[in-house]
C-alpha positions as CSV (number, residue, x, y, z in Angstrom):
1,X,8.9,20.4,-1.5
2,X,6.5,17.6,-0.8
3,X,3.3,18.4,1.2
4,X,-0.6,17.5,1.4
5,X,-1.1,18.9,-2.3
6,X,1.7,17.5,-3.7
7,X,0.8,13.9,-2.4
8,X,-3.1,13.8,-3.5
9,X,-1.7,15.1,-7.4
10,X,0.6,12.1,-6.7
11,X,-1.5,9.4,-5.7
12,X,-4.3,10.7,-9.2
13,X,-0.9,10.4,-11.1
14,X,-0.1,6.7,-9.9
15,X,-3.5,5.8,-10.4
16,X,-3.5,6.7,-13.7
17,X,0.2,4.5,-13.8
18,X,-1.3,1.4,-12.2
19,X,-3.5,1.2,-14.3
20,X,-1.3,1.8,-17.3
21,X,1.1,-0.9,-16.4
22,X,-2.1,-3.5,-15.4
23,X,-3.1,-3.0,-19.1
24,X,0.7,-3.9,-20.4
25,X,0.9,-6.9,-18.4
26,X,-2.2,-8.2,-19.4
27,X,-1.5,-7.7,-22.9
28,X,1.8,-9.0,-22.6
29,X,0.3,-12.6,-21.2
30,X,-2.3,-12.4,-23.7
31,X,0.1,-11.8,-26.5
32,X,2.4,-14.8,-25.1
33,X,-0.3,-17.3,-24.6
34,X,-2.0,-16.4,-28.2
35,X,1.8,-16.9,-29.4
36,X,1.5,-20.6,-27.8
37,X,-1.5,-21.7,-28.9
38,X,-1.7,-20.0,-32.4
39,X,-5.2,-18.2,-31.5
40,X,-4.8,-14.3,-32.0
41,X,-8.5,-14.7,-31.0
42,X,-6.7,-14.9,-27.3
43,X,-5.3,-11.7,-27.6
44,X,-8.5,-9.7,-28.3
45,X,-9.9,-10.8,-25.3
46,X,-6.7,-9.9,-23.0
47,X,-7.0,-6.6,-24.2
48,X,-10.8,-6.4,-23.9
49,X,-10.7,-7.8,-20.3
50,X,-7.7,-5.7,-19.2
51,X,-10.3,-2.5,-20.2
52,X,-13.0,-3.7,-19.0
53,X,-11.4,-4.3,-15.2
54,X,-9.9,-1.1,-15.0
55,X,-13.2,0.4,-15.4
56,X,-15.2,-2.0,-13.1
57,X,-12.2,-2.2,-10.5
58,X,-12.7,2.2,-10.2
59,X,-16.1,1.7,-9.3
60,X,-16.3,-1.5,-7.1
61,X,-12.6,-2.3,-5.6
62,X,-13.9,-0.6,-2.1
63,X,-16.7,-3.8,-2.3
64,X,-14.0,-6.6,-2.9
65,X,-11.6,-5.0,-0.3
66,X,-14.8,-5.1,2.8
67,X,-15.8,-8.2,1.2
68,X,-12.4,-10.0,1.2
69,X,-12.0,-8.1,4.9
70,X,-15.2,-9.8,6.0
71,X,-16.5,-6.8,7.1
72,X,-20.2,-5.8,7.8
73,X,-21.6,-2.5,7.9
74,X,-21.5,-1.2,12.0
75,X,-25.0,-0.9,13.7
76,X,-25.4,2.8,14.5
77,X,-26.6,1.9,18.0
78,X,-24.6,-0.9,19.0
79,X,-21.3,1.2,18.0
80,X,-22.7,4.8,18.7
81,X,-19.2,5.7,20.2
82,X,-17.9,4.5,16.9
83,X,-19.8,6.6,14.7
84,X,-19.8,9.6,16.7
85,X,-16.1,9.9,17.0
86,X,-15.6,9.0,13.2
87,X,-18.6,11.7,12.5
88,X,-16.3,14.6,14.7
89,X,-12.9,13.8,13.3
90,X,-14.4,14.5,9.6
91,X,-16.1,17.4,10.5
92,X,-12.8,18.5,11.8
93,X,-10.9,17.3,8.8
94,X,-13.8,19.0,6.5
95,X,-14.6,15.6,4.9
96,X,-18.0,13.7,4.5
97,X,-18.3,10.8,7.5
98,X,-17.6,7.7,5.6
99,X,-19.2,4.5,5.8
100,X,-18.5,2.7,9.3
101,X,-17.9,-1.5,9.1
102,X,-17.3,-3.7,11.1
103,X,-14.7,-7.0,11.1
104,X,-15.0,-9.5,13.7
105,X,-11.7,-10.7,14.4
106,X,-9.9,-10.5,17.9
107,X,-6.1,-8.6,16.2
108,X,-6.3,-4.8,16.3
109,X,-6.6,-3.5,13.2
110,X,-8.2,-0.8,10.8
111,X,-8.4,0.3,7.3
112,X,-10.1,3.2,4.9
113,X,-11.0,2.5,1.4
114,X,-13.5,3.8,-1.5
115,X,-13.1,5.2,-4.9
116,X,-13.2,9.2,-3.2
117,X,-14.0,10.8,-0.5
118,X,-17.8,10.7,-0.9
119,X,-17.6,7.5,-1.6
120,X,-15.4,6.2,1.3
121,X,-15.7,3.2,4.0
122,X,-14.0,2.9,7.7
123,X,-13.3,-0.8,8.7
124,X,-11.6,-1.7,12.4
125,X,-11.6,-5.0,13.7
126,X,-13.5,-5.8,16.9
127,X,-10.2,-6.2,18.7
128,X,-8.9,-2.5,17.9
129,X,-12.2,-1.5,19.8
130,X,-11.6,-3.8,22.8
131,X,-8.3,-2.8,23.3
132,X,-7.7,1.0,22.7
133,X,-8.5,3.4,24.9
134,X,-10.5,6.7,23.4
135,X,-7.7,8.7,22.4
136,X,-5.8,5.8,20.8
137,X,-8.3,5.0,19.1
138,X,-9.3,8.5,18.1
139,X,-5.8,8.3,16.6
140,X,-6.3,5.1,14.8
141,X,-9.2,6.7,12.9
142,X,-8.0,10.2,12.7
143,X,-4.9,8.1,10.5
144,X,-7.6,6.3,8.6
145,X,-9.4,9.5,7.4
146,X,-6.1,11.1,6.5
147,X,-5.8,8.0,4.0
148,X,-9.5,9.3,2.6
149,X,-7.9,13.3,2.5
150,X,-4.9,12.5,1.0
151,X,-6.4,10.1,-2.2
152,X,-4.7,7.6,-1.1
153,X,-7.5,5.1,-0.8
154,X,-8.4,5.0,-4.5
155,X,-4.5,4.1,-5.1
156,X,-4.6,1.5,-2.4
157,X,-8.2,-0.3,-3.3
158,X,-7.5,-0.3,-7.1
159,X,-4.5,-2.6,-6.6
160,X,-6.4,-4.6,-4.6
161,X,-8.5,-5.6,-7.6
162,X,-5.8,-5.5,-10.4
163,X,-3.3,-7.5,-8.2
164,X,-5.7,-10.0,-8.0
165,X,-6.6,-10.5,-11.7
166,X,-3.3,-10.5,-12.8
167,X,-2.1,-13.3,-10.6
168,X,-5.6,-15.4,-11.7
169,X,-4.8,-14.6,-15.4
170,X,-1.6,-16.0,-15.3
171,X,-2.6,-18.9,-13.6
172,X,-5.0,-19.6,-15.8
173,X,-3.0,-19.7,-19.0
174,X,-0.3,-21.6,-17.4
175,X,-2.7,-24.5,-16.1
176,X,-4.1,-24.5,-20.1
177,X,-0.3,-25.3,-21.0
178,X,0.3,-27.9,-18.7
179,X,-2.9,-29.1,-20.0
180,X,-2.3,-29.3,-23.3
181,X,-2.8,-26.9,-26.2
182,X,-0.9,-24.5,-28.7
183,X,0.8,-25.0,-31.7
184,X,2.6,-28.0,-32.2
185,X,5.7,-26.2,-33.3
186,X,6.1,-23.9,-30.5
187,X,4.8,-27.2,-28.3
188,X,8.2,-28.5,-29.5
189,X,10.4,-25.9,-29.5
190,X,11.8,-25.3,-26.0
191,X,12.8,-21.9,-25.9
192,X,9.8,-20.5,-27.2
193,X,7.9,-22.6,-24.1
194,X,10.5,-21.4,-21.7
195,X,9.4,-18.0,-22.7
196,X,6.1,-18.3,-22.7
197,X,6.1,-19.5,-19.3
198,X,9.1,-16.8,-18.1
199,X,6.3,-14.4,-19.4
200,X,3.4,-16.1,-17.4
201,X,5.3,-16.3,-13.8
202,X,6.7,-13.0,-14.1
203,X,3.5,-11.5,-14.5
204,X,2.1,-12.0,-10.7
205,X,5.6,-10.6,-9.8
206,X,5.3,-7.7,-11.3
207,X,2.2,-7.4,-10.4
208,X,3.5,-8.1,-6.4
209,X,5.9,-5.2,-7.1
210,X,3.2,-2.7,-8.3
211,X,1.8,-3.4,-5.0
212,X,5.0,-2.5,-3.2
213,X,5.1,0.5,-5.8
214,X,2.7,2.4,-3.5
215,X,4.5,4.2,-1.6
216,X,5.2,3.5,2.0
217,X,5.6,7.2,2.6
218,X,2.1,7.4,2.8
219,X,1.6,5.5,5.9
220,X,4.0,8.5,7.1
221,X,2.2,11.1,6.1
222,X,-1.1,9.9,7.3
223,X,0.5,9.2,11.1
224,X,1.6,13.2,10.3
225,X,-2.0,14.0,9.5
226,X,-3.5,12.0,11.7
227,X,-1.6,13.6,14.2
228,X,-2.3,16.8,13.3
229,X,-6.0,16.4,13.0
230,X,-6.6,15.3,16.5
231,X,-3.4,17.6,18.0
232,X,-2.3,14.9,20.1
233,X,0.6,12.8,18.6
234,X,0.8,10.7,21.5
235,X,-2.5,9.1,21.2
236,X,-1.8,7.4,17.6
237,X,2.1,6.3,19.3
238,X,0.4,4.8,21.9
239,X,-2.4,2.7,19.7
240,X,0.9,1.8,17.3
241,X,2.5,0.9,20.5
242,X,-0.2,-1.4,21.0
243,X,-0.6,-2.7,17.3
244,X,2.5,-3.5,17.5
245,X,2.8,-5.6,20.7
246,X,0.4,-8.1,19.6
247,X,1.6,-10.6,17.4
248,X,-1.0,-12.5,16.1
249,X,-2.5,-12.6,12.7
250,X,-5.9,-11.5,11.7
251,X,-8.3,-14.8,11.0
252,X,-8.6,-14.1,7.1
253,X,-5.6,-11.8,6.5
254,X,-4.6,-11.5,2.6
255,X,-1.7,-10.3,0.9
256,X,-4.6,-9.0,-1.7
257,X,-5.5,-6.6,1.0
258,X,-2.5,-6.3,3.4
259,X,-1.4,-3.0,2.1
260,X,-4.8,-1.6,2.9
261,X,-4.5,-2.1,7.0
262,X,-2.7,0.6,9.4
263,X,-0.5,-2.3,10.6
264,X,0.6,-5.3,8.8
265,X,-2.5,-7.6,9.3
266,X,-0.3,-11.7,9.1
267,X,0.9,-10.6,12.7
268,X,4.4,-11.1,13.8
269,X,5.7,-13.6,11.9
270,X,5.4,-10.7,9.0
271,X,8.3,-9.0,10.3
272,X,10.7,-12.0,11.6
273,X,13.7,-11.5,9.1
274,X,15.6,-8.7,7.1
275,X,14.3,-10.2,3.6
276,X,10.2,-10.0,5.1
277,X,10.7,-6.6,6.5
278,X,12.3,-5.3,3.0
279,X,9.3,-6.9,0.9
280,X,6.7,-5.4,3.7
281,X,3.5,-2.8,2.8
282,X,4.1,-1.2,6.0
283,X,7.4,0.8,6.8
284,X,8.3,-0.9,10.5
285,X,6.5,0.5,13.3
286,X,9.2,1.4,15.7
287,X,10.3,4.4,12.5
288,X,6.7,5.6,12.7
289,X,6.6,6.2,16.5
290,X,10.3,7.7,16.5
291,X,8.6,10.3,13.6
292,X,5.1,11.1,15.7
293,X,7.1,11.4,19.4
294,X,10.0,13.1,17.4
């Protein structure tokens, strides 16, 4: 049976697999693109870099996600509210009070990220603070550090990072072919060009998927813990209620990141069709009110 426990050992376990599978593909574009240009040389350094990233993305993916979010660290003064209801709710929850940012963009929105739980960061959007009311917003935050004490930040900000390189990798090697390059045999031979190239734009794809990989359960069981950490369901139905009535996008939303926020941050146009809503980070809204009211 599935509970808190079960879902941290999880989310270690598909770290562990993201990282696995960011390693193959790597290697697998590096092996096609030293096949094409006869350099084994190329090879090496797919493997080298595909290392090296997995151990730099563990211990600086939380700074690329706030970095790519535009966020900036919250003035303790300015946002004393803030920090004192983020400082109760993880003394409640037994957890250290993570870093508190800041993102100025009018669309309600929020997200938790970090490496651990000592090493954890709070973001919401200037509009979430304009537009929730203090237990809606104690729910918002309350889901937030359920992210940090269920692990599943560390999933969620790695793929951040790995997403990203793989897609620039690819692109990369298939610029250099368009460019020029490779063998002159394999130049000429079609087949082994078409699958060089199947291999390049396949990669990002996968890559797209191991994004979707993470499980959208989580944002369930965080509305769940959320709920029970500040014993009022209501409060986190009413803030999605809200989330979910305002349809525009957040100023520098990106797909990189998306998966990250407690509600889909490109706005309405996210969820307009069947195929969008299948393809989405976040399980729809109207399921997650139904399960905290329920």
């Amino acid at each position: 049976m599935t509970n808190l426990y079960t879902h941290q050992d999880e989310n270690i376990a598909k770290t562990w697999l993201i990282m696995a599978v960011f390693l193959c593909v790597v290697v697998a574009v590096g092996f096609a693109a030293s096949w094409y240009f006869n350099a084994r040389g190329i090879l090496y350094v797919a493997v080298v870099f595909a290392l090296l990233t997995n151990i730099w993305s563990y211990w600086n993916s939380d700074k690329v996600a706030l970095a790519l979010s535009r966020a900036q660290p919250a003035d303790e003064r300015e946002y004393h509210d803030l920090h004192n209801t983020i400082e109760n709710l993880a003394i409640t929850a037994g957890l250290p009070k993570p870093r508190v940012y800041i993102i100025n963009d009018p669309a309600p929105n929020a997200f938790a990220t970090g490496r651990d739980k000592e090493h954890a960061a709070i973001a919401v959007t200037t509009g979430l603070l304009a537009i929730m009311n203090k237990t809606e917003l104690e729910g918002v935050l309350a889901h937030e550090l359920s992210h940090v004490g269920n692990r599943d930040i560390l999933v969620s900000t790695i793929a951040v990072v790995l997403v990203g390189f793989i897609a620039m990798l690819s692109d990369i090697a298939l610029r250099s072919m368009w460019w020029g390059g490779g063998d002159r045999e394999e130049r000429q031979n079609p087949i082994a060009a078409a699958m060089v190239i199947v291999v390049m734009i396949l990669a990002p794809i996968v890559a797209t998927l191991l994004q979707l990989a993470i499980s959208r359960r989580r944002e369930f069981l965080a509305d769940a813990s959320g709920a029970l950490l500040t014993r009022y369901p209501e409060g986190l139905a009413s803030a999605l209620r809200k989330l979910e009535a305002y349809s525009a996008p957040m100023r520098h939303a990106s797909n990189a990141t998306a998966h990250l926020f407690i509600s889909n941050p490109f706005g309405a146009h996210a969820k307009s069709n069947a195929i969008a809503r299948l393809f989405s980070t976040h399980p729809p809204i109207e399921d997650r009110i139904k399960a905290l009211v329920g």
